[in-house]
Backbone as XML, in Angstrom:
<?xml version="1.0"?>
<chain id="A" units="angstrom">
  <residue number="1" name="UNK">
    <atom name="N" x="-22.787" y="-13.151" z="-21.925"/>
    <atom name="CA" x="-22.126" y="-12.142" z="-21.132"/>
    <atom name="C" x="-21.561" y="-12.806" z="-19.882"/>
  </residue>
  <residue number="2" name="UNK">
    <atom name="N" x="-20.301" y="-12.637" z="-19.531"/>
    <atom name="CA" x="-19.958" y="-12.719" z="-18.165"/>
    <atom name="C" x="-19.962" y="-12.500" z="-16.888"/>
  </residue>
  <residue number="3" name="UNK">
    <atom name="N" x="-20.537" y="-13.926" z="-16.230"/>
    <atom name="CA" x="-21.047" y="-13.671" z="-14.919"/>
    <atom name="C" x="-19.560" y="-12.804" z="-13.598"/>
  </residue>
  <residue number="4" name="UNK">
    <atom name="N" x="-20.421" y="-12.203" z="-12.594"/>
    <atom name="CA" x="-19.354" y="-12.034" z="-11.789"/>
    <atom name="C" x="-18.294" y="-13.348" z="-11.408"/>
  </residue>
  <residue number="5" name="UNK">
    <atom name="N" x="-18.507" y="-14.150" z="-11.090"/>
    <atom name="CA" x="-17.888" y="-15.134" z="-11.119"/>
    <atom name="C" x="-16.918" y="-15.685" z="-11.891"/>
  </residue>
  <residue number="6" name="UNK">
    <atom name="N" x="-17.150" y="-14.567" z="-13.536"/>
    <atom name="CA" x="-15.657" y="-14.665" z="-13.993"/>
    <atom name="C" x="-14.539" y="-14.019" z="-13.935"/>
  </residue>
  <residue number="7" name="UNK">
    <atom name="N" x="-15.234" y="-13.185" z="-12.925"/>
    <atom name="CA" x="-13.892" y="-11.593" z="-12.814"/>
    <atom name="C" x="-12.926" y="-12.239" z="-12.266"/>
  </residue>
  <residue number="8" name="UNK">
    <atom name="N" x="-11.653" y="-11.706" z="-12.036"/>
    <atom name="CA" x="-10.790" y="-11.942" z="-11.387"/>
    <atom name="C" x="-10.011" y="-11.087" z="-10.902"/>
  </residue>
  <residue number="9" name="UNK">
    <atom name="N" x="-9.833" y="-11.063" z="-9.824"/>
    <atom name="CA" x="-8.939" y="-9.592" z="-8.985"/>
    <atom name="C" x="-7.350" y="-10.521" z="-8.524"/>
  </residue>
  <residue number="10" name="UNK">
    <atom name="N" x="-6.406" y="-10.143" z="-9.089"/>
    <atom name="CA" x="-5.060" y="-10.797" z="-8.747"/>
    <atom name="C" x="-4.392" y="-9.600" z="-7.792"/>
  </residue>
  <residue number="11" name="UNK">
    <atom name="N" x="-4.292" y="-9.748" z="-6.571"/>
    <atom name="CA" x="-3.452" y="-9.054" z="-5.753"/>
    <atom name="C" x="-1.931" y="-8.934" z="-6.437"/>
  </residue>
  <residue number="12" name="UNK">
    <atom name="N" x="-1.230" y="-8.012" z="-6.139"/>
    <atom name="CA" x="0.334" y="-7.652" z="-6.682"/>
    <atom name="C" x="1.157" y="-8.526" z="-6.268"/>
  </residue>
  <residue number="13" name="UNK">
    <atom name="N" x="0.701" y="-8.741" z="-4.989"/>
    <atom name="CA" x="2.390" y="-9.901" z="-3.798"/>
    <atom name="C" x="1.285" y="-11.569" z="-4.001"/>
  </residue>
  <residue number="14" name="UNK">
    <atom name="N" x="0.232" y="-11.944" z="-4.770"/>
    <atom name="CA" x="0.629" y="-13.015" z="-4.715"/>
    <atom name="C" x="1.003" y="-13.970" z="-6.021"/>
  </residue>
  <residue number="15" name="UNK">
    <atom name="N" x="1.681" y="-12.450" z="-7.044"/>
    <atom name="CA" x="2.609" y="-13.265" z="-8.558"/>
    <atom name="C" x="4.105" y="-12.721" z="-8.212"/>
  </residue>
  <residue number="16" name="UNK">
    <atom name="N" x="4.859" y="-13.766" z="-8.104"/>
    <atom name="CA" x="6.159" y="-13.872" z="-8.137"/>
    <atom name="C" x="6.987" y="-12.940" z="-8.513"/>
  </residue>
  <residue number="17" name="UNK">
    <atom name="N" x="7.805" y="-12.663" z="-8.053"/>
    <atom name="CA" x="8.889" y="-11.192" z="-7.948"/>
    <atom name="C" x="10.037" y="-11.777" z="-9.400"/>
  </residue>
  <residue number="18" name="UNK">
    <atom name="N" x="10.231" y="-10.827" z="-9.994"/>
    <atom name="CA" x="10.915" y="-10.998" z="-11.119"/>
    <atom name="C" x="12.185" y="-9.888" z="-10.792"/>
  </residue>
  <residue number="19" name="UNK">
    <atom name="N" x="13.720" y="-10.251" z="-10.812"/>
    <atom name="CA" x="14.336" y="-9.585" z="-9.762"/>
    <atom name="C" x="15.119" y="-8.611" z="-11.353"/>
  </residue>
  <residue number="20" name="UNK">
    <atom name="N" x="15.926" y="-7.337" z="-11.346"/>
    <atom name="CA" x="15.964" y="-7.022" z="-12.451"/>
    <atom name="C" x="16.948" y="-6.268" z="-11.610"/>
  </residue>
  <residue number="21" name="UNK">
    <atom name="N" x="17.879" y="-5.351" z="-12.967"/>
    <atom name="CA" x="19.295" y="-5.317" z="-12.301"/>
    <atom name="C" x="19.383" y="-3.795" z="-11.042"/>
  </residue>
  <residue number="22" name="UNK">
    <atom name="N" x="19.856" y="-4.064" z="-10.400"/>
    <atom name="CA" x="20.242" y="-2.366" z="-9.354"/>
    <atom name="C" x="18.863" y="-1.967" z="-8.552"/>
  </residue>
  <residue number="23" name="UNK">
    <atom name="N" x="18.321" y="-3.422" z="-8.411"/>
    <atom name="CA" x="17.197" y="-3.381" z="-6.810"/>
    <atom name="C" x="15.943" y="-3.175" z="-7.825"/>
  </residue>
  <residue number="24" name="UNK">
    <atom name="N" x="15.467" y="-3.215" z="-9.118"/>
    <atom name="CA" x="14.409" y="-2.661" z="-10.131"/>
    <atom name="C" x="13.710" y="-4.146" z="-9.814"/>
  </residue>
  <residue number="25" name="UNK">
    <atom name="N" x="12.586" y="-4.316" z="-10.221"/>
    <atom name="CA" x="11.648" y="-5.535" z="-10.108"/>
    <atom name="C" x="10.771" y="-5.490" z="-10.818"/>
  </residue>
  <residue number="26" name="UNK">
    <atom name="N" x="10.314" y="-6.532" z="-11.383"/>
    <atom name="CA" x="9.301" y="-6.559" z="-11.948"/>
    <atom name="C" x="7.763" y="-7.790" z="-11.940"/>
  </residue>
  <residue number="27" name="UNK">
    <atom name="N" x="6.514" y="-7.570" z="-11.806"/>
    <atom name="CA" x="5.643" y="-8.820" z="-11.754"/>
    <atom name="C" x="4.664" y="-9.171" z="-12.858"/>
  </residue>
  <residue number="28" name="UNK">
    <atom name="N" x="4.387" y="-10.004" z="-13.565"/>
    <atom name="CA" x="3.283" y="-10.251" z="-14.203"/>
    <atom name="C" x="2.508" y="-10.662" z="-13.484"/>
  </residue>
  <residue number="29" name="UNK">
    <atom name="N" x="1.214" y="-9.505" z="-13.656"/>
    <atom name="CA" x="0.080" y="-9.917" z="-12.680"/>
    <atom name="C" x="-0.782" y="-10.461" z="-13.452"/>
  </residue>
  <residue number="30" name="UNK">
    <atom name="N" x="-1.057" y="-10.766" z="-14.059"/>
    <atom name="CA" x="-2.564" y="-11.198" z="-15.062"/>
    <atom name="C" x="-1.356" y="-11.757" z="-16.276"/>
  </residue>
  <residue number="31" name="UNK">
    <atom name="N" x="-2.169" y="-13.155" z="-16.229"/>
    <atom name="CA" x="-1.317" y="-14.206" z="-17.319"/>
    <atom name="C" x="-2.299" y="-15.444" z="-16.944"/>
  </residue>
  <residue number="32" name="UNK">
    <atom name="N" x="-1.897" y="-16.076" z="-17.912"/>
    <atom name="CA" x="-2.313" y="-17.513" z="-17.914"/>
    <atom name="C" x="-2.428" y="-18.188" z="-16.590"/>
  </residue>
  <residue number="33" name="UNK">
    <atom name="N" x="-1.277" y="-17.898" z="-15.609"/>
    <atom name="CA" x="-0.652" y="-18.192" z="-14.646"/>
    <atom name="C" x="-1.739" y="-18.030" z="-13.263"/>
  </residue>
  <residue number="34" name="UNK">
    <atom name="N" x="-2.208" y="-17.071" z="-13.616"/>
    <atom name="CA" x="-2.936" y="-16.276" z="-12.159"/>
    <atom name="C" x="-4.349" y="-16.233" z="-12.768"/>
  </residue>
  <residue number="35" name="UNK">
    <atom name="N" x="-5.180" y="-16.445" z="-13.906"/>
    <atom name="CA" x="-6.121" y="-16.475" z="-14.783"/>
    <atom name="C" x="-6.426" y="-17.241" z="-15.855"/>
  </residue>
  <residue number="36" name="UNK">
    <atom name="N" x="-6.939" y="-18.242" z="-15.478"/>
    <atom name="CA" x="-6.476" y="-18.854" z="-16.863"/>
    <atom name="C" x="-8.355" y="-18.661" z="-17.776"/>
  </residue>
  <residue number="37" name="UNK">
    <atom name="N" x="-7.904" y="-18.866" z="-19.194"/>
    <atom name="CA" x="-8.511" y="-18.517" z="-20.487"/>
    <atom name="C" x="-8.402" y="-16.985" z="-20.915"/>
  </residue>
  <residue number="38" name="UNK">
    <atom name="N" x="-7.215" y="-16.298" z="-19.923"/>
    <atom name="CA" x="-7.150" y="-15.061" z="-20.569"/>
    <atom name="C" x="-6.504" y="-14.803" z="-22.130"/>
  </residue>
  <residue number="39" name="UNK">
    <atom name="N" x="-6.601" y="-13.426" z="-22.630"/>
    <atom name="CA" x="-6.319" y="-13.288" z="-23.732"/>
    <atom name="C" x="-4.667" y="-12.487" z="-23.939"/>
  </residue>
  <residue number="40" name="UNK">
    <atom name="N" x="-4.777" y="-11.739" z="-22.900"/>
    <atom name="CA" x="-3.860" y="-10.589" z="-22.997"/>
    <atom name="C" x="-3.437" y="-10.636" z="-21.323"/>
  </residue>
  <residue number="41" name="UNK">
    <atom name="N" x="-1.961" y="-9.859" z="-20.995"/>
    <atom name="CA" x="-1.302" y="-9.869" z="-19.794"/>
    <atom name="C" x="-1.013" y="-8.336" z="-19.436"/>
  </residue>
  <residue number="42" name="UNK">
    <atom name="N" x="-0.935" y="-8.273" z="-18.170"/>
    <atom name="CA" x="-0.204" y="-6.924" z="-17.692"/>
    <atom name="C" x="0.231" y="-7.344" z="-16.762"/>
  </residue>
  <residue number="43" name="UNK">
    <atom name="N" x="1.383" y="-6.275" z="-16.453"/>
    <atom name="CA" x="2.625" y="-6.385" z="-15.326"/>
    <atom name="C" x="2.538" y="-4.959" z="-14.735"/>
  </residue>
  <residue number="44" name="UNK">
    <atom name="N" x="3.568" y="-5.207" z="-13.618"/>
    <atom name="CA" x="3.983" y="-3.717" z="-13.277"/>
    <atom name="C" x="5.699" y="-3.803" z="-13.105"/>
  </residue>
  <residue number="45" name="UNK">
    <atom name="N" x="6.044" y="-2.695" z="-13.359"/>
    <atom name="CA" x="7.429" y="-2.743" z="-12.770"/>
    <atom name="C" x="7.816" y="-1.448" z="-12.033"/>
  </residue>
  <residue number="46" name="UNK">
    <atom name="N" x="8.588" y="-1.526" z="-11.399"/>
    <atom name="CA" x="9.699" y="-0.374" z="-10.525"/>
    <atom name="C" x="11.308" y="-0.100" z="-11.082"/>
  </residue>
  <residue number="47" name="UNK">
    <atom name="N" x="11.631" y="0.399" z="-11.852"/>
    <atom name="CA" x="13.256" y="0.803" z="-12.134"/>
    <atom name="C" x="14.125" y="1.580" z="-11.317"/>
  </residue>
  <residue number="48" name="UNK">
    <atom name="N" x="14.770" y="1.452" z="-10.306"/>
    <atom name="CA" x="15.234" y="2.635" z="-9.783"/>
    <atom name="C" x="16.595" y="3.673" z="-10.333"/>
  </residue>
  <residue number="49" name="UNK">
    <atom name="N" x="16.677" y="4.649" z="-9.944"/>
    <atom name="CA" x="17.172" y="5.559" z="-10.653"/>
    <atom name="C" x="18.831" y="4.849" z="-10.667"/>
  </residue>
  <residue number="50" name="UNK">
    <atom name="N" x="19.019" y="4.963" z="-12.128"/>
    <atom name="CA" x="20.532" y="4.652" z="-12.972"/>
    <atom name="C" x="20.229" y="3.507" z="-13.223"/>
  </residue>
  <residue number="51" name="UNK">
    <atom name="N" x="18.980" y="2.644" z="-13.387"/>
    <atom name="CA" x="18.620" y="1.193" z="-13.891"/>
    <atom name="C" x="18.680" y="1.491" z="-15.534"/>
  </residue>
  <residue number="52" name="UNK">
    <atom name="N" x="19.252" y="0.543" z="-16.059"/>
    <atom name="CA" x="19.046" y="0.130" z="-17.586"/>
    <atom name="C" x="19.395" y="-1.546" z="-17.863"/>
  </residue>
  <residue number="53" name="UNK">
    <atom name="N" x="18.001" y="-1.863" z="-18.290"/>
    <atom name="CA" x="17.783" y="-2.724" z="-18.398"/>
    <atom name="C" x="18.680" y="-3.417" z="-20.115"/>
  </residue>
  <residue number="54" name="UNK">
    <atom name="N" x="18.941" y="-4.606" z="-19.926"/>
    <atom name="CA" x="19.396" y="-5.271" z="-21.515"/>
    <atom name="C" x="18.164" y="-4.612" z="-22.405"/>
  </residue>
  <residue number="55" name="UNK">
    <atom name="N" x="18.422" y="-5.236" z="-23.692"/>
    <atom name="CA" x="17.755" y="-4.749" z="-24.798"/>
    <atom name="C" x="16.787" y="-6.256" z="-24.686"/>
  </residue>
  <residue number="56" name="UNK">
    <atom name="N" x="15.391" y="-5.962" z="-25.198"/>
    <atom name="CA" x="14.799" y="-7.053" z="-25.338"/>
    <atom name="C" x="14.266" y="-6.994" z="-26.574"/>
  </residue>
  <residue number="57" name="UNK">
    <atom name="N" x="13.177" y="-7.977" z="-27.130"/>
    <atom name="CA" x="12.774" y="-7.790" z="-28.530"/>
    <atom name="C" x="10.975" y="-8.775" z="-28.239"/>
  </residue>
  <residue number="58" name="UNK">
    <atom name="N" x="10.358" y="-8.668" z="-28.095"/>
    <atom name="CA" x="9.150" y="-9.599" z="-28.453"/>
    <atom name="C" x="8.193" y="-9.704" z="-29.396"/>
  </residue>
  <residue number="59" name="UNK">
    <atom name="N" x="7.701" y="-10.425" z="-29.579"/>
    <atom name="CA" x="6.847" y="-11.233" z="-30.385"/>
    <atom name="C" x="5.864" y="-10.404" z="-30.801"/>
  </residue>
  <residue number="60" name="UNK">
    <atom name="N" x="5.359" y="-9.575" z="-29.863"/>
    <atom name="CA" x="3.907" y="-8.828" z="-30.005"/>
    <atom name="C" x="4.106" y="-7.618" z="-29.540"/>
  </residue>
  <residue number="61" name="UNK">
    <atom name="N" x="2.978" y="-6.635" z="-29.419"/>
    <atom name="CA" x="3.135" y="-5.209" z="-29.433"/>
    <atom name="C" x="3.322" y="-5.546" z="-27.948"/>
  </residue>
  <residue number="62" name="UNK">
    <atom name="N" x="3.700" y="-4.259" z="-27.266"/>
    <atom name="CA" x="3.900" y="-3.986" z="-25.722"/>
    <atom name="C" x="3.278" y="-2.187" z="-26.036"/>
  </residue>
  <residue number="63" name="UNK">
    <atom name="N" x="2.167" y="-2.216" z="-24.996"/>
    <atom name="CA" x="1.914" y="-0.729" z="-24.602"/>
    <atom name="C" x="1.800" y="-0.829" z="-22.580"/>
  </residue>
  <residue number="64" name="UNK">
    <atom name="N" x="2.451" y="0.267" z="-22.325"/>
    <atom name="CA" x="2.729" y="0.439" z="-21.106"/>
    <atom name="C" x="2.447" y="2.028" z="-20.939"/>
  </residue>
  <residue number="65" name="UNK">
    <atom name="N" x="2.376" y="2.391" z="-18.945"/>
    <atom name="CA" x="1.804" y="3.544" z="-18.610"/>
    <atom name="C" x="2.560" y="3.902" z="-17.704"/>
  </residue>
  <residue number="66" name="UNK">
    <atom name="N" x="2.877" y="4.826" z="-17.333"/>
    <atom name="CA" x="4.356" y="5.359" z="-16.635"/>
    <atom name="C" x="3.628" y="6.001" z="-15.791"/>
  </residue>
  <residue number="67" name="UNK">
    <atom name="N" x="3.606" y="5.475" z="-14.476"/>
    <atom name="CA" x="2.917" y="6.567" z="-13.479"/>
    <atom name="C" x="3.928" y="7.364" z="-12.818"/>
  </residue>
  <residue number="68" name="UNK">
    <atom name="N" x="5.013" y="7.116" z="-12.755"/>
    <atom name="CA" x="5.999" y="7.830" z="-11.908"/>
    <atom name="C" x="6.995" y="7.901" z="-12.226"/>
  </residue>
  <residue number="69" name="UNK">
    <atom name="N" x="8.008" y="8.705" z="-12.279"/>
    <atom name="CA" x="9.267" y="8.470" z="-12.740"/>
    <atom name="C" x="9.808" y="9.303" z="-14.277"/>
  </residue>
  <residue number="70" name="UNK">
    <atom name="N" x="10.947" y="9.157" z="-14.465"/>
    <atom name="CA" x="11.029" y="9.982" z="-16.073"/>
    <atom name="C" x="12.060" y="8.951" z="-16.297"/>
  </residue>
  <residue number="71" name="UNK">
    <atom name="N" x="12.703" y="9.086" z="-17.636"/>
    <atom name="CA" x="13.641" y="7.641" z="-18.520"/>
    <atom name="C" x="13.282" y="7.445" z="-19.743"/>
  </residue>
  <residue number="72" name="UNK">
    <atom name="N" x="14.183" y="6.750" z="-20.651"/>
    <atom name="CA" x="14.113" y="6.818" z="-21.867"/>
    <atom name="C" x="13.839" y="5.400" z="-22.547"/>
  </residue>
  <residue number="73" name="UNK">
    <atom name="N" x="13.398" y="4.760" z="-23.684"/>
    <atom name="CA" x="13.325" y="3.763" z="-24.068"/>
    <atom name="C" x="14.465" y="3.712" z="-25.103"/>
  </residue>
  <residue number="74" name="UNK">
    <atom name="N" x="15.620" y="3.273" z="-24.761"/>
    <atom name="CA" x="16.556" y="2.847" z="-25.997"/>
    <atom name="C" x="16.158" y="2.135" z="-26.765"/>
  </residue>
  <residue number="75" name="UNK">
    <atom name="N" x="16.732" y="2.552" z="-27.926"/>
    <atom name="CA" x="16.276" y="1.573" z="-29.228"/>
    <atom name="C" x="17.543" y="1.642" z="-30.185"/>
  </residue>
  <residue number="76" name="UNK">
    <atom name="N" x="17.348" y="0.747" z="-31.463"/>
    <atom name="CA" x="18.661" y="0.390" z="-31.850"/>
    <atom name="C" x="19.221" y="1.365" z="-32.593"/>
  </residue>
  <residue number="77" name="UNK">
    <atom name="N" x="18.129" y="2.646" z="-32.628"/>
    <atom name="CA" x="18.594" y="4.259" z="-33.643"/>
    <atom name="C" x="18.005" y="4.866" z="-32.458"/>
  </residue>
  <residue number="78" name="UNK">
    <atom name="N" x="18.262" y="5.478" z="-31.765"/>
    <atom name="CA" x="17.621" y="6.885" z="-30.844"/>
    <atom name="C" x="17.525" y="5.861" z="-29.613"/>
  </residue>
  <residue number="79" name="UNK">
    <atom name="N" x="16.632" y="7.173" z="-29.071"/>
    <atom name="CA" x="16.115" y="6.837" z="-27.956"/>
    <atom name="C" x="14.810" y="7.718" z="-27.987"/>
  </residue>
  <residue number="80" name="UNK">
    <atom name="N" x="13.825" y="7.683" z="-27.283"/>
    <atom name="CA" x="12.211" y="7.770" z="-27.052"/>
    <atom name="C" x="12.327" y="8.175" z="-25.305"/>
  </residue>
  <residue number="81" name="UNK">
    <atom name="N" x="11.969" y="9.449" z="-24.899"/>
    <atom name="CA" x="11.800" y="10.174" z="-23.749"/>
    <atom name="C" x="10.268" y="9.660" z="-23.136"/>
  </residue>
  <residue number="82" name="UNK">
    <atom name="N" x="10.555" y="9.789" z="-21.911"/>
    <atom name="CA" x="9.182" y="9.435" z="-21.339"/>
    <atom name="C" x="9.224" y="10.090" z="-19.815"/>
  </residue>
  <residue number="83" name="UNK">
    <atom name="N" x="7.815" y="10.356" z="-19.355"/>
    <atom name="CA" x="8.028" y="10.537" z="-17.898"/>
    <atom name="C" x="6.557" y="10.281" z="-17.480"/>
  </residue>
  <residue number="84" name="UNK">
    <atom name="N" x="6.490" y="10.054" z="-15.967"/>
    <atom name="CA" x="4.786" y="10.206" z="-15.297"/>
    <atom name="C" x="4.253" y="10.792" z="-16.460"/>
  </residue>
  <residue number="85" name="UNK">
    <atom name="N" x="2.943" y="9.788" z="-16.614"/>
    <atom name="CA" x="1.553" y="10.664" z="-17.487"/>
    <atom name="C" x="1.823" y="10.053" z="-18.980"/>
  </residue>
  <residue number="86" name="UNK">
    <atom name="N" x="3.254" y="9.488" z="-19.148"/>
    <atom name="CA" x="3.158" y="9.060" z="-20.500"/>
    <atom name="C" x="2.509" y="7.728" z="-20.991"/>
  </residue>
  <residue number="87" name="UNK">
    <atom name="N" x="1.966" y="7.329" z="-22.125"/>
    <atom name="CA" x="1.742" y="6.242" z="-22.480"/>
    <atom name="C" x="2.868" y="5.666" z="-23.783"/>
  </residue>
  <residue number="88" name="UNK">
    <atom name="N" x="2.872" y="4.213" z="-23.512"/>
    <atom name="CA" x="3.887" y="3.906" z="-24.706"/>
    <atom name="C" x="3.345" y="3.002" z="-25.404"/>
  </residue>
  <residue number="89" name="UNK">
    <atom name="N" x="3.963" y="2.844" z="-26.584"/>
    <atom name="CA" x="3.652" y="1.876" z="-27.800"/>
    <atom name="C" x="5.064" y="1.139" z="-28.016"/>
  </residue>
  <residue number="90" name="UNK">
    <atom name="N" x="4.750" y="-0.270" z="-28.472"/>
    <atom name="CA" x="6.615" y="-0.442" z="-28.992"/>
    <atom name="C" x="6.116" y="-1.708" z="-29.506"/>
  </residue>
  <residue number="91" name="UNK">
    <atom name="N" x="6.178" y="-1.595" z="-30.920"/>
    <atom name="CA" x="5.411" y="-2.418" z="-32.212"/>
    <atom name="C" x="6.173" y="-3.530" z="-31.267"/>
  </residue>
  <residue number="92" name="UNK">
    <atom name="N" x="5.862" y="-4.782" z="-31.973"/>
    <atom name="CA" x="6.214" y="-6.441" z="-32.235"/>
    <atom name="C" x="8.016" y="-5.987" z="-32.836"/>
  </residue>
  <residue number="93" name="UNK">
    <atom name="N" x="8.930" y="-6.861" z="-32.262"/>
    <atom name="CA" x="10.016" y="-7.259" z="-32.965"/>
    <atom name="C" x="10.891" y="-5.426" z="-32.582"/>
  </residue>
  <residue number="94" name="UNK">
    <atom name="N" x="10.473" y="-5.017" z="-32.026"/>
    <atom name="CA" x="11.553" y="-3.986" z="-32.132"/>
    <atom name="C" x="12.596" y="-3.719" z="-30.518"/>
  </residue>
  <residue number="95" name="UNK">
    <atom name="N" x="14.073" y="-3.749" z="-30.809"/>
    <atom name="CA" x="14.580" y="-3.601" z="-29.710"/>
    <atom name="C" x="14.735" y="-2.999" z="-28.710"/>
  </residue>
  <residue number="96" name="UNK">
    <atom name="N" x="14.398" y="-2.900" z="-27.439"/>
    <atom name="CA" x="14.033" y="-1.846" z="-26.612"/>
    <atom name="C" x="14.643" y="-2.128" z="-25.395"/>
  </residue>
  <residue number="97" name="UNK">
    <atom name="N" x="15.302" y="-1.355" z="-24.374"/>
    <atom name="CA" x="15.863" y="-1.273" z="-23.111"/>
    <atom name="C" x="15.313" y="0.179" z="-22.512"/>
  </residue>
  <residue number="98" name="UNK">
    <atom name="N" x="14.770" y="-0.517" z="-21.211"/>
    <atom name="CA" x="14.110" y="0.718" z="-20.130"/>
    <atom name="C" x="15.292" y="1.142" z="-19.487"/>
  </residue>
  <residue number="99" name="UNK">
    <atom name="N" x="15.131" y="2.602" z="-19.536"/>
    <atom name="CA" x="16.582" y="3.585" z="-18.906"/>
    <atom name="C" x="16.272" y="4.342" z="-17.468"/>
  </residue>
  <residue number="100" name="UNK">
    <atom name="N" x="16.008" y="4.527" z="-16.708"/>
    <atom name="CA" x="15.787" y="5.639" z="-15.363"/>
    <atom name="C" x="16.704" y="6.612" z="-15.553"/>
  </residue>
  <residue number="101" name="UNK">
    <atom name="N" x="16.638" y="7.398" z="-16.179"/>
    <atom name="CA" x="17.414" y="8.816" z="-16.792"/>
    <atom name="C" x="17.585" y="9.749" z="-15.088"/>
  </residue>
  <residue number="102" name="UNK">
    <atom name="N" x="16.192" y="9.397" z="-14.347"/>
    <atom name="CA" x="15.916" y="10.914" z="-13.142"/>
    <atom name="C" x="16.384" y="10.095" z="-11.946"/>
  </residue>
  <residue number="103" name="UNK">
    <atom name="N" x="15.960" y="10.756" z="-11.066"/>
    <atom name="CA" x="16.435" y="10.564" z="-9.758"/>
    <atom name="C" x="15.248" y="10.109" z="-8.537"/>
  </residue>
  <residue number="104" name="UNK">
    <atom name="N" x="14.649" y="9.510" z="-9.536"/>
    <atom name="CA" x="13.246" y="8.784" z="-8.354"/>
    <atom name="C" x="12.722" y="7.507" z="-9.233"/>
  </residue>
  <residue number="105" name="UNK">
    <atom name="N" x="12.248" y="6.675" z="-8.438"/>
    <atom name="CA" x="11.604" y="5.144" z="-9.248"/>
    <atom name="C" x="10.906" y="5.773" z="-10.312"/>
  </residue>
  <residue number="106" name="UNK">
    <atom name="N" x="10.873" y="5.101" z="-11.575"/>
    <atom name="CA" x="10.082" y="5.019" z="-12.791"/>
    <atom name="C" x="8.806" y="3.620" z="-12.399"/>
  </residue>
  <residue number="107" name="UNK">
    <atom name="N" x="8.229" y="4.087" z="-12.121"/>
    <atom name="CA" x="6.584" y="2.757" z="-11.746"/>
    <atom name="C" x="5.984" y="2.783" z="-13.031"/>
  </residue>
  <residue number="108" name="UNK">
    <atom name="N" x="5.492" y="1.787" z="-13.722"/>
    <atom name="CA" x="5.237" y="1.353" z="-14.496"/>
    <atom name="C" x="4.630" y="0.086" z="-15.056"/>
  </residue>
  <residue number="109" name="UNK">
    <atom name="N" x="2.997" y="0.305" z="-15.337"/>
    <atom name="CA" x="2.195" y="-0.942" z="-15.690"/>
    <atom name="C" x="2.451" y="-1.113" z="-17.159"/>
  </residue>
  <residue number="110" name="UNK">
    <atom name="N" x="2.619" y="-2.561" z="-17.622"/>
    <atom name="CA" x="2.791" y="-2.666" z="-19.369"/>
    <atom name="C" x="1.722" y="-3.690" z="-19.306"/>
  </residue>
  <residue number="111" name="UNK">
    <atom name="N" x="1.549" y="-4.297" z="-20.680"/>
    <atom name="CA" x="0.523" y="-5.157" z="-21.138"/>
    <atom name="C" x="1.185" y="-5.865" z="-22.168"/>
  </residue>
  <residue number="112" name="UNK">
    <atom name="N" x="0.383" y="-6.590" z="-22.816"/>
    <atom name="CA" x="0.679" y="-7.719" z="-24.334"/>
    <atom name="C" x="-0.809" y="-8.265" z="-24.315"/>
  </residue>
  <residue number="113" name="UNK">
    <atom name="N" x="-0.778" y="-7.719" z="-26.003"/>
    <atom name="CA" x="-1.769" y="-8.579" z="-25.978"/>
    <atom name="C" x="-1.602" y="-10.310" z="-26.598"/>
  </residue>
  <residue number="114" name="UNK">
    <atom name="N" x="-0.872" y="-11.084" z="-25.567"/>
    <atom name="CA" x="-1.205" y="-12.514" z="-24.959"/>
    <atom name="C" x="-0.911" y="-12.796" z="-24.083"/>
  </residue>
  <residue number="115" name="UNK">
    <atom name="N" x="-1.652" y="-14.031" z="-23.373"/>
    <atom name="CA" x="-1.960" y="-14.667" z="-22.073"/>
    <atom name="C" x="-1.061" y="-14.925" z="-21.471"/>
  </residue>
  <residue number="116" name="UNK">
    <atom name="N" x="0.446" y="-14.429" z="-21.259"/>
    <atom name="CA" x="1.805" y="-14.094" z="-20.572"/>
    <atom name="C" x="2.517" y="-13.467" z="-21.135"/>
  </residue>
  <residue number="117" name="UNK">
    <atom name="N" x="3.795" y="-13.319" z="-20.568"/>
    <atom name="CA" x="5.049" y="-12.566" z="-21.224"/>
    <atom name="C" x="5.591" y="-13.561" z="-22.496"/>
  </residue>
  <residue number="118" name="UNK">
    <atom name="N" x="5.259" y="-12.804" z="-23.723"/>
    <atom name="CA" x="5.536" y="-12.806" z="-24.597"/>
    <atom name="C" x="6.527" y="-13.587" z="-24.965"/>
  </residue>
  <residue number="119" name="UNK">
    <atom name="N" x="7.001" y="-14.536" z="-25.735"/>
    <atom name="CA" x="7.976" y="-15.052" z="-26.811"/>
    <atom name="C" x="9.113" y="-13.565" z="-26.795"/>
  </residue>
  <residue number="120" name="UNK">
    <atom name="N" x="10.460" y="-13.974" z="-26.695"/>
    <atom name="CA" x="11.002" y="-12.647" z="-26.165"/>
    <atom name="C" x="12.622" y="-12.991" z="-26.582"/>
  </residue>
  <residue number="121" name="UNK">
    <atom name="N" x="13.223" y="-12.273" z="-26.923"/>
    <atom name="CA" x="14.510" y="-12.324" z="-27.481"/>
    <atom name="C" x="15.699" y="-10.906" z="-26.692"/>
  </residue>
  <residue number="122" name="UNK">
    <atom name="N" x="16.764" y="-11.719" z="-26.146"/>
    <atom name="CA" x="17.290" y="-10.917" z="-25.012"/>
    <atom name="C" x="18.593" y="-10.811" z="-25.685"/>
  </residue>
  <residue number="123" name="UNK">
    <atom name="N" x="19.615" y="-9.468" z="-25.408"/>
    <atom name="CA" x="20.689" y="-9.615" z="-25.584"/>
    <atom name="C" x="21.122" y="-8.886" z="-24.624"/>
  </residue>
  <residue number="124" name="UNK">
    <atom name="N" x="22.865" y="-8.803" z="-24.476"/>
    <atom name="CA" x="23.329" y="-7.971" z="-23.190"/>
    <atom name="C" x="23.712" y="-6.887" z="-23.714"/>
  </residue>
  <residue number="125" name="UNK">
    <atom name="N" x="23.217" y="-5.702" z="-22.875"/>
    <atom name="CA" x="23.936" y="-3.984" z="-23.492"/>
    <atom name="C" x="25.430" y="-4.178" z="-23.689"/>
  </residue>
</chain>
C-alpha cells in the first residue's frame, strides 16, 4: 500500500499554459511530467464563449467533467450537447472539436487513461 509520501498534490500555475484559440487555455496537470510512474493524466481547460477548437482524434478514451459552461462536442456525424453537471465519454480514435455554444466560459477537467496527453491526431476545421 502507498505511503503518504507517494501522494502528490500538483498546484494548477505550476504546469505550463497551453494557449488555445480566442483567449481558451488549457493545462495538463498530472502527467508523467509533474508525477512521474503515473498511469493516467488529467487536465483542465477554460473555452471562452464562440471558442471552437480544430478536430482532434487520440489514441485512448478521453472522459471529462464540465463544471461550467454549456457547448457541444462536434463530431464527424452530429454533434453531442453538453453543459455544467455533464460528464463525457469519447471512445479512442474518434474525431472531436470542443464548441462554447453559450455565453460564459465552459471550465472543464478531462483525463486519459495514460501518463500524458495522449498520441493525438489534429486537423484544421
Amino acid at each position: 500500500m502507498g505511503a503518504v509520501s507517494d501522494v502528490r498534490a500538483v498546484p494548477l500555475e505550476d504546469v505550463p499554459l497551453i494557449e488555445l484559440p480566442n483567449g481558451s487555455w488549457s493545462r495538463m496537470v498530472v502527467t508523467d511530467q509533474s508525477v512521474s510512474g503515473n498511469g493516467a493524466s488529467i487536465g483542465y481547460s477554460v473555452f471562452t464563449p464562440g471558442t471552437a477548437t480544430d478536430p482532434v482524434s487520440h489514441k485512448t478514451d478521453e472522459v471529462a467533467y464540465v463544471l461550467s459552461g454549456s457547448g457541444e462536442l462536434r463530431l464527424d456525424k452530429g454533434a453531442v450537447a453538453f453543459r455544467a453537471g455533464y460528464g463525457l465519454f469519447i471512445p479512442a480514435n474518434v474525431w472531436h472539436a470542443v464548441v462554447n455554444t453559450g455565453d460564459e466560459d465552459v471550465a472543464m477537467v478531462f483525463g486519459f487513461p495514460f501518463p500524458s496527453y495522449p498520441p493525438t491526431e489534429r486537423r484544421e476545421s
